[in-house]
N, C-alpha and C positions, 0 to 999 in steps of 0.2 A: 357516666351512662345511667339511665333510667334504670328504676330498681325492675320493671315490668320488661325492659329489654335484655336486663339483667336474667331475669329469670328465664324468659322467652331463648337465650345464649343456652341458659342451663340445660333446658328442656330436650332441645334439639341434640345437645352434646353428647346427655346423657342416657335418653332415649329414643330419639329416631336415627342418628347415624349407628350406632349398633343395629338396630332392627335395620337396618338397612345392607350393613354386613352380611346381617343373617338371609335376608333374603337376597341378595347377591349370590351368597354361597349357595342356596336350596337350589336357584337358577343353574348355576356351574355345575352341580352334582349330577341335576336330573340331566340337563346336555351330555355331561361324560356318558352319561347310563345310558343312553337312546343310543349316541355314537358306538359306545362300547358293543350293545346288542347288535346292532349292525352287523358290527363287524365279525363278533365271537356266536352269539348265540340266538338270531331272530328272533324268534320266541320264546326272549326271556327279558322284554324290554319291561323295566322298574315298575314303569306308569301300569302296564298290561300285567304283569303279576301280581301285583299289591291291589290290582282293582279286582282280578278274580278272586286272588284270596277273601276281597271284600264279600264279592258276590257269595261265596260259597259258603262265608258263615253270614251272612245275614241272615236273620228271621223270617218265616215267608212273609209275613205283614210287613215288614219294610219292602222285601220288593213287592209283592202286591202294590203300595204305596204309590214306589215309583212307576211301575208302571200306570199306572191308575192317569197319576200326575206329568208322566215325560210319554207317556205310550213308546211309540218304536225308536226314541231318544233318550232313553232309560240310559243308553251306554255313555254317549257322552254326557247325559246332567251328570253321571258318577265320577265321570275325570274332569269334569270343571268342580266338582266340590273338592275331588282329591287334591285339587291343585291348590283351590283357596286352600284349603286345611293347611297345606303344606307351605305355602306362603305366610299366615298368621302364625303357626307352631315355629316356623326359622325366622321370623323376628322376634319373637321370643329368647329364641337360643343363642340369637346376635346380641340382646339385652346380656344373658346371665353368661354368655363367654366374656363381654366388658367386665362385668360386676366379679366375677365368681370365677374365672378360669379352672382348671377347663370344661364347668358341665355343660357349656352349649356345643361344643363338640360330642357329648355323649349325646345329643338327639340323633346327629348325623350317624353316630355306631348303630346307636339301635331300628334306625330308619336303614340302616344297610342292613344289618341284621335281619329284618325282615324281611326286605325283601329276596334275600338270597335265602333264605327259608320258603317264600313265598316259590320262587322260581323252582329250586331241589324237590319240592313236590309237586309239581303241577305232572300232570300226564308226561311220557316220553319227554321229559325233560333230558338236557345233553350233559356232556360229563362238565361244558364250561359254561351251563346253566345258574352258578354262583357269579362269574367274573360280572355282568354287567353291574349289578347291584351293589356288589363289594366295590366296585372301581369308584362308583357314582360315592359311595362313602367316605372313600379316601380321599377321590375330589372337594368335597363338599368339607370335610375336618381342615384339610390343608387351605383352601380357599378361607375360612371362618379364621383361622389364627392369621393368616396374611394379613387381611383388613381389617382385623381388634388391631394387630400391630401398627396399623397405619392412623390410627382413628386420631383424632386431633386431640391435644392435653386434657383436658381435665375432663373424662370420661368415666370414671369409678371413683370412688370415696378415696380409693386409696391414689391416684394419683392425682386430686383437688389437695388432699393433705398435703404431698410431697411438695405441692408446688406453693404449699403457705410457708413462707420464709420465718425461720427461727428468731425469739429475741436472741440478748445478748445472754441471758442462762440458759441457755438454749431448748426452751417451750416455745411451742408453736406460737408464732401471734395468730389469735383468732380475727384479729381486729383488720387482719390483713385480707386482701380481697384476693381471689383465685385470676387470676389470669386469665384472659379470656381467649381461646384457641383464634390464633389467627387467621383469616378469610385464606392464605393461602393454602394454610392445611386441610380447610374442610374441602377445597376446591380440589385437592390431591388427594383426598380421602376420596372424594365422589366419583372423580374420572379411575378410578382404582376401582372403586364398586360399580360401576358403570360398565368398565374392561371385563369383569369378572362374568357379568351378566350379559354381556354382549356375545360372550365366548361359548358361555351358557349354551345359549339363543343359536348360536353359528353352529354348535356343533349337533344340538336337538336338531336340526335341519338338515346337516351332513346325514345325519341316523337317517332320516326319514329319505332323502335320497339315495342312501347306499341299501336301499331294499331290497335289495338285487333277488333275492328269493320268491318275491310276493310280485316284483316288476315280470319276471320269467315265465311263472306259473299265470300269470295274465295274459303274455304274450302268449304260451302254449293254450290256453282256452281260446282265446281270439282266433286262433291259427288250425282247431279241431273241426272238421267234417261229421258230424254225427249220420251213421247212416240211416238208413231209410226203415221204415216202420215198417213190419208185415203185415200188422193191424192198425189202421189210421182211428182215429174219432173227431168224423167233422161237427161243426157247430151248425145246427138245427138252422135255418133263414131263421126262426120264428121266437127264436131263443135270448135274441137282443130286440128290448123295445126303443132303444132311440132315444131317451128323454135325457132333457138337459137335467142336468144334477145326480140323475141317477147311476149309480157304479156298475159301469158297466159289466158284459158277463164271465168277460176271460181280463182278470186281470193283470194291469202288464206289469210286468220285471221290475222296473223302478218304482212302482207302487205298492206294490205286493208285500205286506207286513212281514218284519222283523225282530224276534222275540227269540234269544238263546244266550247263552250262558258266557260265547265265548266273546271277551270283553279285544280281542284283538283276531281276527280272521283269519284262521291256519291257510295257511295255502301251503295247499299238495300238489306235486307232480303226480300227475295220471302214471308215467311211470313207474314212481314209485309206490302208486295204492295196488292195497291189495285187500280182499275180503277172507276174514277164516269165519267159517265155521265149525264150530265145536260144542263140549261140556257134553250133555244125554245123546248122542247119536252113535251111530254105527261106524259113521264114515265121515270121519274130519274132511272138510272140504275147504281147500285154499282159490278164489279165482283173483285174476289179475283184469287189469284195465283194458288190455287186451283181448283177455279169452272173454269178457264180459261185454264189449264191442259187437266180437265176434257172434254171440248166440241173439235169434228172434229176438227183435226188441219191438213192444208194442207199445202204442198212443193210447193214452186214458186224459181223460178228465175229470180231476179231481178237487173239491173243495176242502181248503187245510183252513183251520181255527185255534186261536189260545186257547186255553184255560182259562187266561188271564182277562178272556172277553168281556166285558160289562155288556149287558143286554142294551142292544143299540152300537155299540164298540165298534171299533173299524178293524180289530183285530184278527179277521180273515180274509183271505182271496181265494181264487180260483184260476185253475193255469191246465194250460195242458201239458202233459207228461209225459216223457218217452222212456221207457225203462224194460224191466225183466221181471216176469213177476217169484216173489221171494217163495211162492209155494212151491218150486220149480226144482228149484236151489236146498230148499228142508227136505224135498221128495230122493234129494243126492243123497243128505246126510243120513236120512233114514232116524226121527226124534226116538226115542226111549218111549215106550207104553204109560212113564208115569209122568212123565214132563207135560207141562201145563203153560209155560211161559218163553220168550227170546229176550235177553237180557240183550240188548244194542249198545255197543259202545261206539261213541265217536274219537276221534285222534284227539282231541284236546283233554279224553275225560269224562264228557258225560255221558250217560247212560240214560236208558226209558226200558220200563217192563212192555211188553208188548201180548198181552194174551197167544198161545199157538196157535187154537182153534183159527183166530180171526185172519191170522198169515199162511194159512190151509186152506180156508176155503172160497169160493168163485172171486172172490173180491179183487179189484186192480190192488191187491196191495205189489208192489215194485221198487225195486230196485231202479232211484229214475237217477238217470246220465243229462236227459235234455228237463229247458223248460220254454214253454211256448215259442219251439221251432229254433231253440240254441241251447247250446251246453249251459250245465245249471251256472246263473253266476255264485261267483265266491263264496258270497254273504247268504247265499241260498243252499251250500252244501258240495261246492263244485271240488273232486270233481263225482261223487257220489253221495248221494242220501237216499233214505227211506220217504215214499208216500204210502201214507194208509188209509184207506176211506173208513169215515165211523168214528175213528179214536181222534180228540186231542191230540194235540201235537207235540204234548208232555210225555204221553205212553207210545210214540209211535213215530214222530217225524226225524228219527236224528239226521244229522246233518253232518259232514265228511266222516261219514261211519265206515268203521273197518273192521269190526267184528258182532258175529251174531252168536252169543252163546244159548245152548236150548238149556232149560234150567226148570224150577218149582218156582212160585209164589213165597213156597214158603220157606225156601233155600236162599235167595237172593233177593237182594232189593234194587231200587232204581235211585237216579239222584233228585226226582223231586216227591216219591215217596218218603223218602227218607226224611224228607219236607214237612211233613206231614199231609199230600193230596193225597187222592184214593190209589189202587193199583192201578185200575183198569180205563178210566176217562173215557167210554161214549159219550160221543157230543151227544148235545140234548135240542130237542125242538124249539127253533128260536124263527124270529121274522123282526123287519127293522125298516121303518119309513126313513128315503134317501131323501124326498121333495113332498112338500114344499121344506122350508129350512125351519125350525127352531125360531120362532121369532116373526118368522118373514110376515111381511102386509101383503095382504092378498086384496082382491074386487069381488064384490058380490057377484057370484053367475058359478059355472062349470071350471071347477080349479082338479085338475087332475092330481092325485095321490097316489105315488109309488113309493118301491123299495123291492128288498129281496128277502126271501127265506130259506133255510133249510133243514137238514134234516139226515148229514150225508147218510146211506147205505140203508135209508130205509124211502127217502124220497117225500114230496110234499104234496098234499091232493085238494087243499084248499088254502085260503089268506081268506081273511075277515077284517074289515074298518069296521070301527066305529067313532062315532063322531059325538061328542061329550059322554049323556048316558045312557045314548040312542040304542037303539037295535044293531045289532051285529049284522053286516052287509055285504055280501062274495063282492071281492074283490077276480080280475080278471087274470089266467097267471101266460107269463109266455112259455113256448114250447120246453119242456124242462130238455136238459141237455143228457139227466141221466140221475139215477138215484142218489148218487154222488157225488152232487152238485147242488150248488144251489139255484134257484131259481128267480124270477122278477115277475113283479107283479103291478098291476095298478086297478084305479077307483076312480070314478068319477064323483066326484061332489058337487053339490050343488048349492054350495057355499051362502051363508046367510049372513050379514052385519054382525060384528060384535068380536069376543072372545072364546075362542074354539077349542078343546083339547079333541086330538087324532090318536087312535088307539090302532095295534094292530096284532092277529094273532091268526096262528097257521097251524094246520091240521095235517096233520102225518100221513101218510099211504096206508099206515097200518090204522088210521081211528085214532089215535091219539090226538090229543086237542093240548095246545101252547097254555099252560097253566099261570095261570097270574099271581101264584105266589111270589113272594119277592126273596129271593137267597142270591148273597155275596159269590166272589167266584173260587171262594176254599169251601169245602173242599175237592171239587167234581164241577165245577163248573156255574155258571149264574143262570138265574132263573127271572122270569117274570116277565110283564108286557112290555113291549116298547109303544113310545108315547111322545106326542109333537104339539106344542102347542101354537095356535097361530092367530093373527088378528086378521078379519077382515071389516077392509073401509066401506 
């Protein structure tokens, strides 16, 4: 045999059917783990604890990052990296289980290791919140030493030696050639690793159909009648301008951004949520899904926003809301004279500080059940969350919340203060050209320029184009739908040959004018103009 075929024998022997082991076994581990959670502890599946864990120590500049980079796909770019990671680190461990027994078994310990750490502290974790991650680890040790045992001859130093045949004083002949693993055992070695990962694959699929918790809790949303509003809030005629491209003024359900922490969507039965309030009050107050049904529920329209927004960002919508307002429910508990804040926790864990003052007075802040004419979906907080107009949705939106503690500032903190953003997140005056696009070729003559602004809880009373370093030009706005909202605007231009920059900036109800400084979105939010550039022929 060729000394290059020779080698090319080695190569594969030595390092890619162990790495192959190894990622055979990561496959079979994370399968038991998905299956496992199924069956023991829903919300405790491997992939979804080790990704929160991820989430909750990462730095805010890395998620800033990703969001920046994945916007409302932030959750899965994090489990397609965690996967490659975990496919490269387990052929690693399939290399040094060949070479070195048994340290590539300790990846798979310590990779269980964490994640059952990962699971025993996440929020209302269950007492069998350890088994899926522990399982996934045993899986993944036992599957790793199966196929090192199968691997074909001469895979590590020490069994190429064993297989050099002795002189007659019995020292190794060097001069002797290793043997070269026969075609049938690699062929048995692969359909072995191939089984292992197949089984992987079958059983991550079992997990994902025996969701029986998350399939239920859908079937009962689907299955809910929300009732009737005593307070409606219709949309103005005048409030939608009609233009192709521009986003439109109630955004729908499937469009409407998503930005929160929890890397796998709790689902709660309505029967079994419930809201307490506590900590600075008179009178602890527990309501149920029921009694929360049952009291005036009224229609608001309200526009919600990241933090995370880039000025220009798609990072907000607006919806209509059916809910309870939360001043209603503080007026139960009767807050303490020195409390200043509502610590919100959701069921997964997170928290937002929420100033009192701003959950006291006229504002729709609520308690919302519905969104645009259906129960909230899942991924939106079903089957209760907080709307607040005015605040970020850091200090203010939680999502499947189940308790309101009244509290200080300077008593408690939140979980993305703790981050390092501010306490308090009023959105700030912002405006944003939807058309023309970024690029787009236009025709010399009358090219119409829209977009939306806002400015929740204080409302918007002018928009200004301008067109390169021209003069600042009213733009035209539609009927706004309410302070709390944002509103849609356009411009007529009258568009000249060449290359164009489109500027835009919006004036507040109160006189404030959209400042052109330019700040990132830590720590309170981003600032400065939005800007379009465009060619026309």
């Amino acid at each position: 045999m060729p000394k290059t075929e020779v080698r090319t024998e080695g190569a594969v022997t030595r390092w890619v059917l162990p790495a192959s082991a190894g990622v055979a076994s990561v496959i079979a581990a994370a399968g038991v783990g998905e299956l496992a959670a199924a069956l023991l502890a829903p919300a405790s599946s491997p992939f979804a604890v080790v990704g929160s864990l991820l989430i909750d120590l990462a730095p805010p500049w890395a998620k800033d990052a990703a969001i920046a980079l994945f916007g409302t796909a932030d959750k899965a770019a994090l489990l397609v990296g965690i996967a490659i990671v975990l496919l490269a680190v387990a052929a690693g461990a399939g290399v040094l289980e060949a070479r070195r027994p048994p340290w590539g078994q300790v990846f798979f310990w310590v990779l269980g290791g964490v994640g059952v750490l990962a699971a025993m502290t996440r929020a209302n974790a269950s007492m069998l919140a350890f088994a899926p991650a522990a399982l996934a680890a045993v899986a993944g040790v036992v599957t790793l030493r199966l196929l090192v045992q199968r691997l074909p001859g001469s895979v590590s130093a020490a069994r190429a030696d064993a297989a050099v045949p002795a002189s007659s004083d019995g020292r190794k002949d060097a001069a002797s050639p290793s043997p070269a693993p026969a075609p049938i055992d690699r062929r048995r070695f692969l359909v072995w690793a191939g089984g292992a990962a197949a089984i992987g694959a079958l059983a991550a699929i079992g997990g994902y159909a025996l969701q029986a918790g998350s399939r239920a809790v859908t079937a009962v949303r689907q299955a809910i009648r929300l009732p009737a509003a005593v307070n409606t809030a219709p949309i103005p005629a005048g409030a939608e301008l009609g233009l192709d491209g521009l986003t439109p003024v109630v955004t729908p359900n499937a469009q409407f951004y998503r930005i929160d922490t929890a890397l796998a969507v709790p689902a709660v039965e309505p029967a079994d949520w419930s809201l307490r309030i506590h900590g600075d009050v008179e009178h602890e107050v527990v309501l149920t899904w029921d009694e929360l049904l049952a009291l005036p529920l009224e229609e608001s329209v309200t526009t919600l926003a990241c933090v995370s927004n880039e000025v220009g960002g798609g990072l907000i919508g607006n919806a209509v809301w059916l809910g309870y307002p939360i001043r209603e429910l503080l007026a139960r508990a009767v807050p303490g004279a020195d409390a200043d804040m509502v610590l919100s926790r959701s069921i997964d864990g997170f928290t937002a500080s929420t100033p009192l003052e701003v959950l006291q007075d006229d504002r729709n802040a609520i308690l919302a059940v519905g969104m645009n004419g259906e129960p909230l979906p899942s991924e939106h907080g079903f089957p209760v969350r907080m709307v607040v107009p005015g605040l970020y949705g850091y200090v203010s939106a939680t999502k499947w919340v189940t308790e309101l503690e009244v509290t200080r500032f300077d008593a408690a903190s939140a979980y993305w203060t703790d981050r390092g953003w501010s306490e308090r997140g009023p959105i700030k005056l912002q405006s944003r050209i939807d058309v023309p696009r970024s690029g787009q070729g236009l025709s010399a003559g009358p090219v119409v320029v829209a977009g939306v602004a806002w400015h929740q809880h204080v409302g918007v009373a002018a928009v200004d184009v301008q067109v390169d370093d021209g003069p600042w030009q009213a733009a035209t706005l539609a009927t706004p739908i309410s302070a709390d909202t944002w509103v849609q605007w356009r411009f007529e231009w009258q568009a000249t040959s060449g290359s164009h920059t489109l500027r835009v900036r919006a004036t507040g109800a109160d006189g404030e004018v959209q400042t052109s400084k330019q700040q990132g979105v830590v720590p309170d939010g981003a600032t400065g103009l939005h800007s379009r550039d465009v060619n026309v022929g």
